[in-house]
C-alpha positions, 0 to 999 in steps of 0.5 A, a space after each residue: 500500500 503506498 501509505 505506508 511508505 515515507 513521504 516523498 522527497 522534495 527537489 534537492 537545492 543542486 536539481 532546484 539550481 540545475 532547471 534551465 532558466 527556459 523551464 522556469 521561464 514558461 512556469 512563470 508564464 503560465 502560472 504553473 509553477 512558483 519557486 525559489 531557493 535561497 536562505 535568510 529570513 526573508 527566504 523562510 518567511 516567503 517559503 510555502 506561499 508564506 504559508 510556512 510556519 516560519 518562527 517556529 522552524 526557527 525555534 527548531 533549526 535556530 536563527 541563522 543558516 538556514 537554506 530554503 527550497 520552495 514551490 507552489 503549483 495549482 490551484 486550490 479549488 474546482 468542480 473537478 478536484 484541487 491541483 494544489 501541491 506547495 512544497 518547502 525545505 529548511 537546512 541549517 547543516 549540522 543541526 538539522 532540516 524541516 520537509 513541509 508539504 500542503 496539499 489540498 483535496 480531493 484531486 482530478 481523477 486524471 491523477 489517480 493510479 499515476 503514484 501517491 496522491 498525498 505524502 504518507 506517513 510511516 506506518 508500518 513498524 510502529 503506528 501513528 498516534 492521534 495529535 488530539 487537542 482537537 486536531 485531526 492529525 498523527 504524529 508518526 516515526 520509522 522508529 520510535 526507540 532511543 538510540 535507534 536509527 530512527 530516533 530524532 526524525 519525525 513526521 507530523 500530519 494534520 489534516 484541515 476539513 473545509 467548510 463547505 464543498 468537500 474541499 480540504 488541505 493535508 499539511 505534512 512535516 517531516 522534522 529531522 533534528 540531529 541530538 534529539 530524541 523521541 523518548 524524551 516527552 518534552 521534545 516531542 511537542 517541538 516535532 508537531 508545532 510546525 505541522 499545527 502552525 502551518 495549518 492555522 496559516 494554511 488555513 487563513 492563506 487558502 481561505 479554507 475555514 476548518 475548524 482548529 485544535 488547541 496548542 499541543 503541549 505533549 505527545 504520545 510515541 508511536 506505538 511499537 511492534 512490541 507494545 502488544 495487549 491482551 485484545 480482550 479489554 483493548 478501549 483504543 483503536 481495536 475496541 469491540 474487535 473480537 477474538 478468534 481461537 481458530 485465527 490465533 488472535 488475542 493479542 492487540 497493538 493500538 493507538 488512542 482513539 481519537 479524531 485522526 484521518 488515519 487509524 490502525 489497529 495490529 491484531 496479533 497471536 499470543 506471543 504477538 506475533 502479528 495476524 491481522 491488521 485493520 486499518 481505517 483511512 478518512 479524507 485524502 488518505 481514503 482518496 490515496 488508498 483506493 487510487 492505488 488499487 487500481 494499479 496494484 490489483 488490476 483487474 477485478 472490483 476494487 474499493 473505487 466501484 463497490 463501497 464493500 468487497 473482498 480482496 484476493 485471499 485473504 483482504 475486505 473493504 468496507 465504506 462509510 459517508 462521513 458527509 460533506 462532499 468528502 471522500 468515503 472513508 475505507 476501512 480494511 482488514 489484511 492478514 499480517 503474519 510473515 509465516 503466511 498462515 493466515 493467508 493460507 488458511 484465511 478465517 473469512 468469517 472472522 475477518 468480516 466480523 472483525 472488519 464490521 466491529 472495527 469500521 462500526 466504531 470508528 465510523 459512529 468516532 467520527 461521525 460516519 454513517 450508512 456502514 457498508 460491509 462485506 
């Protein structure tokens, strides 16, 4: 699934500087494409289309030395999707680099099944957590334990719902700061201030009108492999999915349950080795998970013409209103165990009932009616 990769990467400053000066030329011309690479102040506050938290990248790279890539391209708006696609890039070498990208939705049907439509958030190893305080937004990581590899990089995403017409803006993140680590609870928040600062400009700069969230004065970590719980008892994103003797599911991994765009819920054996994984997408991520199927399965009914159906052996989909023009939500339950038992020997009946108690409770968390299951 592409949303489980990593964000995509923004134009390095070498190929930003190696565009010939003709191509720049007739993006000026036409309107198409707006951008610049510079550094200094003035560099930072114009980045994003001035939409760039600024003052807060300063808090996080410092005052001074910073390099700045930016582009604007499309426009916000459309019977027929929204083209917008804004990216920016902040480095103070030695210290670290900001990865900003503001994407407004749905998108033209053209692009579907050309690649990712939004940036992803890592969620595979480890799963998103809810930003809460009101936001619709995860806070995610490749890995989230000290000393790791992974540690001190992170990805922030929030997602503004406009008022009227179905339109919304997906603001993604990616900080990497060198000596930084997750576990350390008062360093987490410094990871999200952007993504939420840049939402409130974003919102006023494109005229979007959602409603916004509260500051955020803490975090919790990405939930890893290992952080399994007996399901029965599970209050957070795996409430209500039941067990199974046949399948060997007893254990869950979850998040909290909250107002977020993206919500996984890990099922797993006793020891926690992995079996199933529910996962449930709203907004553009819904967008982004069924413009892929079409590419990735070919032939065959997918999420785009049915709101519920099966997958190959061992895949169902599920599908929610959630009103206001936006994009259904889609929920999904696969079979997650690398010795590929159940795959093998897939527990139809138990993958749907787990797939209409997961999809029914996050569909009623959000809001989401007319539930259709397989």
């Amino acid at each position: 699934m592409a949303l489980t990769t990593g964000p995509r990467s923004l134009l390095t400053r070498r190929q930003v500087r190696g565009i010939t000066a003709g191509a720049l030329a007739l993006a000026l011309l036409t309107g198409v494409l707006v951008w610049f690479a510079g550094s200094g102040d003035r560099a930072l506050d114009e980045a994003c289309g001035g939409a760039l938290a600024a003052d807060e990248v300063r808090s996080v790279l410092g005052d001074s030395g910073v390099d700045v890539t930016s582009s604007t391209e499309g426009a916000f708006g459309g019977d027929r999707g929204t083209s917008l696609e804004v990216r920016c890039e902040a480095i103070v070498e030695g210290k670290g680099r900001v990865d900003v990208t503001i994407d407004g939705a749905p998108r033209p049907r053209a692009a579907y099944g050309t690649g990712e439509l939004y940036p992803a958030v890592p969620a595979r190893g480890t799963l998103p957590v809810p930003v809460g305080h009101g936001w619709s937004g995860l806070f995610a990581t490749d890995n989230a334990r000290q000393g790791d590899p992974g540690d001190g990089k992170a990805t922030a995403a929030v997602l503004l719902d406009c008022a009227g017409g179905g339109r919304s803006l997906l603001i993604t993140v990616e900080t990497a700061l060198g000596g930084a680590t997750l576990d350390d609870p008062a360093t987490r928040p410094a990871f999200v201030r952007t993504a939420l600062a840049t939402a409130r400009r974003a919102d006023a700069r494109w005229k979007c009108g959602a409603r916004l969230g509260k500051p955020v004065r803490g975090v919790d970590l990405p939930v890893n492999e290992d952080e399994y719980e007996p399901l029965l008892g599970a209050t957070g994103t795996c409430a209500t999915v039941p067990t199974a003797a046949r399948s060997a599911v007893s254990t869950a991994r979850e998040t909290a349950r909250a107002r977020a765009p993206r919500e996984i819920c890990a099922l797993g054996a006793r020891d926690g080795s992995p079996r199933y994984r529910l996962d449930a997408y709203y907004g553009p991520y819904a967008e982004d998970a069924r413009a892929q199927y079409p590419r990735d399965h070919g032939e065959g009914v997918t999420p785009v013409e049915k709101p519920a159906g099966r997958l190959g052996r061992s895949a169902y989909w599920a599908g929610a209103d959630c009103g206001g023009g936006a994009s259904r939500a889609l929920y999904l339950i696969r079979a997650d165990d690398a010795d590929g038992d159940a795959r093998a020997r897939p527990d139809l009946a138990y993958e749907r009932e787990a797939l209409a108690a997961f999809a029914a409770r996050s569909a009623e968390d959000h809001g989401c009616e007319a539930l259709v299951t397989p």
